[in-house]
Every structure is written in structure tokens, then in C-alpha cells.
PLY file of the C-alpha trace (Angstrom):
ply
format ascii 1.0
element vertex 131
property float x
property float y
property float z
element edge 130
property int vertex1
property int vertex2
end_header
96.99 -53.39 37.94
100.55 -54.33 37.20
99.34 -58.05 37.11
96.85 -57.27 34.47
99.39 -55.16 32.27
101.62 -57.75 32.30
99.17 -60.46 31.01
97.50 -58.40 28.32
101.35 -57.17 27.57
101.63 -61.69 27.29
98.80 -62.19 25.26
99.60 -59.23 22.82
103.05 -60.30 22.44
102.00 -63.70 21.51
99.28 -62.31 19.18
102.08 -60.89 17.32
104.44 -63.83 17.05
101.51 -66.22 16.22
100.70 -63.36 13.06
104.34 -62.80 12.29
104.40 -66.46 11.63
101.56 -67.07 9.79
102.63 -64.09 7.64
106.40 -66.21 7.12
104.84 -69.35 5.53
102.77 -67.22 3.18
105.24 -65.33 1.48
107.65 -66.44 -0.98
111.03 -66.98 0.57
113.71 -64.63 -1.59
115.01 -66.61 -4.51
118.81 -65.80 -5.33
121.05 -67.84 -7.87
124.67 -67.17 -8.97
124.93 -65.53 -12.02
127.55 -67.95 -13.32
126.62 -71.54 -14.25
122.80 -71.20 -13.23
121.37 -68.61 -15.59
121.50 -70.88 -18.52
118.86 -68.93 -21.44
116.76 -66.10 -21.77
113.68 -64.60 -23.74
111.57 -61.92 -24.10
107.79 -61.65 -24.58
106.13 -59.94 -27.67
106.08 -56.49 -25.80
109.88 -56.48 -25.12
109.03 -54.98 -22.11
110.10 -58.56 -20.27
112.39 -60.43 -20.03
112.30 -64.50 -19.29
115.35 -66.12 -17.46
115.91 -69.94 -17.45
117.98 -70.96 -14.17
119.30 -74.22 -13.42
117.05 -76.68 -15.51
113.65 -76.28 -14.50
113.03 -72.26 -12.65
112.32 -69.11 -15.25
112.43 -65.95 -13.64
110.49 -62.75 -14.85
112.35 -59.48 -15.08
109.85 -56.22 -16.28
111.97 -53.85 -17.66
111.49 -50.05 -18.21
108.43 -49.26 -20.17
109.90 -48.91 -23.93
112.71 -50.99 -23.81
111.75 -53.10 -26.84
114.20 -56.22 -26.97
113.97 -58.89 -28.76
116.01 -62.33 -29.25
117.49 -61.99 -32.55
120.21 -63.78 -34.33
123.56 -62.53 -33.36
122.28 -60.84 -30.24
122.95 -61.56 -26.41
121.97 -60.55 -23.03
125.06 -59.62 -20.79
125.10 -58.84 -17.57
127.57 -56.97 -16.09
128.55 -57.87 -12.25
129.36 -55.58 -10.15
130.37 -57.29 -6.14
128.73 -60.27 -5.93
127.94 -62.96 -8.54
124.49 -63.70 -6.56
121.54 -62.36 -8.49
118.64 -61.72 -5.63
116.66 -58.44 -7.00
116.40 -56.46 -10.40
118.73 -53.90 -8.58
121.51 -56.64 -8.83
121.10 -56.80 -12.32
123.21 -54.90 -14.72
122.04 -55.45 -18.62
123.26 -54.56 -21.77
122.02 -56.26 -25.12
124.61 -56.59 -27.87
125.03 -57.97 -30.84
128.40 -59.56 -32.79
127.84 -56.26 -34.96
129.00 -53.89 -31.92
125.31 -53.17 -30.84
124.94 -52.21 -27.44
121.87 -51.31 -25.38
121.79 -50.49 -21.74
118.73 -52.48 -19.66
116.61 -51.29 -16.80
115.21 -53.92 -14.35
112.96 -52.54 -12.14
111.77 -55.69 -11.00
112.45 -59.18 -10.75
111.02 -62.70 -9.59
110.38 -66.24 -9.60
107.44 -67.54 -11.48
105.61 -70.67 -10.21
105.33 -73.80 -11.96
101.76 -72.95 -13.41
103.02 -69.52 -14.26
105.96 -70.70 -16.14
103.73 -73.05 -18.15
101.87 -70.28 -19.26
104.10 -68.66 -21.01
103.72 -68.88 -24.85
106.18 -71.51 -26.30
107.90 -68.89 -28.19
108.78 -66.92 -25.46
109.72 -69.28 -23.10
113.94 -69.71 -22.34
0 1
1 2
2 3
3 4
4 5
5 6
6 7
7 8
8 9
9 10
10 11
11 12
12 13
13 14
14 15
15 16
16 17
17 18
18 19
19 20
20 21
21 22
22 23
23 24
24 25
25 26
26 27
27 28
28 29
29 30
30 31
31 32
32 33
33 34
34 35
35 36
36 37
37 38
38 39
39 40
40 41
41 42
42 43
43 44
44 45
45 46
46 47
47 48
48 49
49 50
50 51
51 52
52 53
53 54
54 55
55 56
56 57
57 58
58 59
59 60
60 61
61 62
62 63
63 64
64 65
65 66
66 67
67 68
68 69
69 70
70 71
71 72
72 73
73 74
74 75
75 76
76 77
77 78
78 79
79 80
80 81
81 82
82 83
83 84
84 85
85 86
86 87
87 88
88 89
89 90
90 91
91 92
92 93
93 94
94 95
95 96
96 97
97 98
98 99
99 100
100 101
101 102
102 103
103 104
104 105
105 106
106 107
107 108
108 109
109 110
110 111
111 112
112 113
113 114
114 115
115 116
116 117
117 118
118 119
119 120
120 121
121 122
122 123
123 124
124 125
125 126
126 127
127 128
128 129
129 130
């Protein structure tokens, strides 16, 4: 009896790791980039509702903000980020943003989420929302 535990206790256990593995190549690794020299432009689409990061040269990342949040890119107006421990940006919760203006506009941001688009994804945003 013990014998027979200990084999299906085997073949379950291996069950598992072969599933746990197939399960790793299928999801998307976590994406993280330092805030500093990577993040290098920024858009939102016609809702306002999202915004569109450019990182290094060629990776845009989507950030959904609170329903409501109506930004725009306008003339004079910026996207800050405030940082707050570290400078690596890995989830909407580590990101911190205000939009301002050179007039001494300020509007506090909500991310409540945040990822990396795929090639074909990025391509299909509308040329005048794309970073």
C-alpha cells in the first residue's frame, strides 16, 4: 500500500511540475524599466482614459487610468512621475503621476494598471496617439 502511495504521490508530483512549466513559457515574463533614461515619451488615446509610454526605442507600454481622468497631450503640458524608493517601474502601483503644465497646472493620476503591449499591438495604435 505504501508502495503504491508513493508512486501515485511520484506521478502527481511530476504532473504538477510538467503543468507548472508549461504554464511559465505561456505567460508574459514581468517587464520592469528604470524610470530614468528609458521612459523616453508618452501619449494618450482619444478617451484620456490611457495612457501610452515609449521605453527605450522600440517598447510602448499601456497604462489605463481611473475612469474620468481625461488627459490629454497639450502644449505646455507634461507627465511627471513622482518616485518614491526605487527608480524601477514594474506595476501601475509603482507609478506616481501628476500632469502639469508651465502655467502651474497640476493633476494627480491613478494607474490601476499597467503593461507591455506586443509588437502587433503597438502597431495598432492610431498614429496620433502613439509616443
Amino acid at each position: 500500500m505504501t508502495r503504491h502511495l508513493t508512486t501515485l504521490a511520484t506521478a502527481l508530483a511530476l504532473a504538477f511540475a510538467a503543468s507548472a512549466a508549461q504554464a511559465a513559457k505561456t505567460e508574459n515574463p514581468r517587464s520592469c524599466f528604470p524610470v530614468g533614461s528609458a521612459w523616453q515619451s508618452w501619449n494618450a488615446d482619444k478617451t484620456g482614459d490611457v495612457l501610452y509610454l515609449r521605453v527605450h526605442i522600440n517598447d510602448i507600454y499601456r497604462v489605463d487610468l481611473t475612469p474620468g481622468s481625461r488627459v490629454y497631450k497639450w502644449p505646455g503640458y507634461f507627465l511627471v512621475n513622482t518616485v518614491r524608493g526605487s527608480d524601477w517601474i514594474c506595476s501601475a502601483l509603482d507609478l506616481d503621476l501628476t500632469l502639469a503644465s508651465n502655467y502651474g497646472y497640476r493633476k494627480p493620476l491613478i494607474a490601476v494598471s499597467m503593461r507591455k503591449l506586443t509588437p502587433e499591438e503597438a502597431a495598432a495604435i492610431p498614429p496620433k496617439e502613439r509616443p
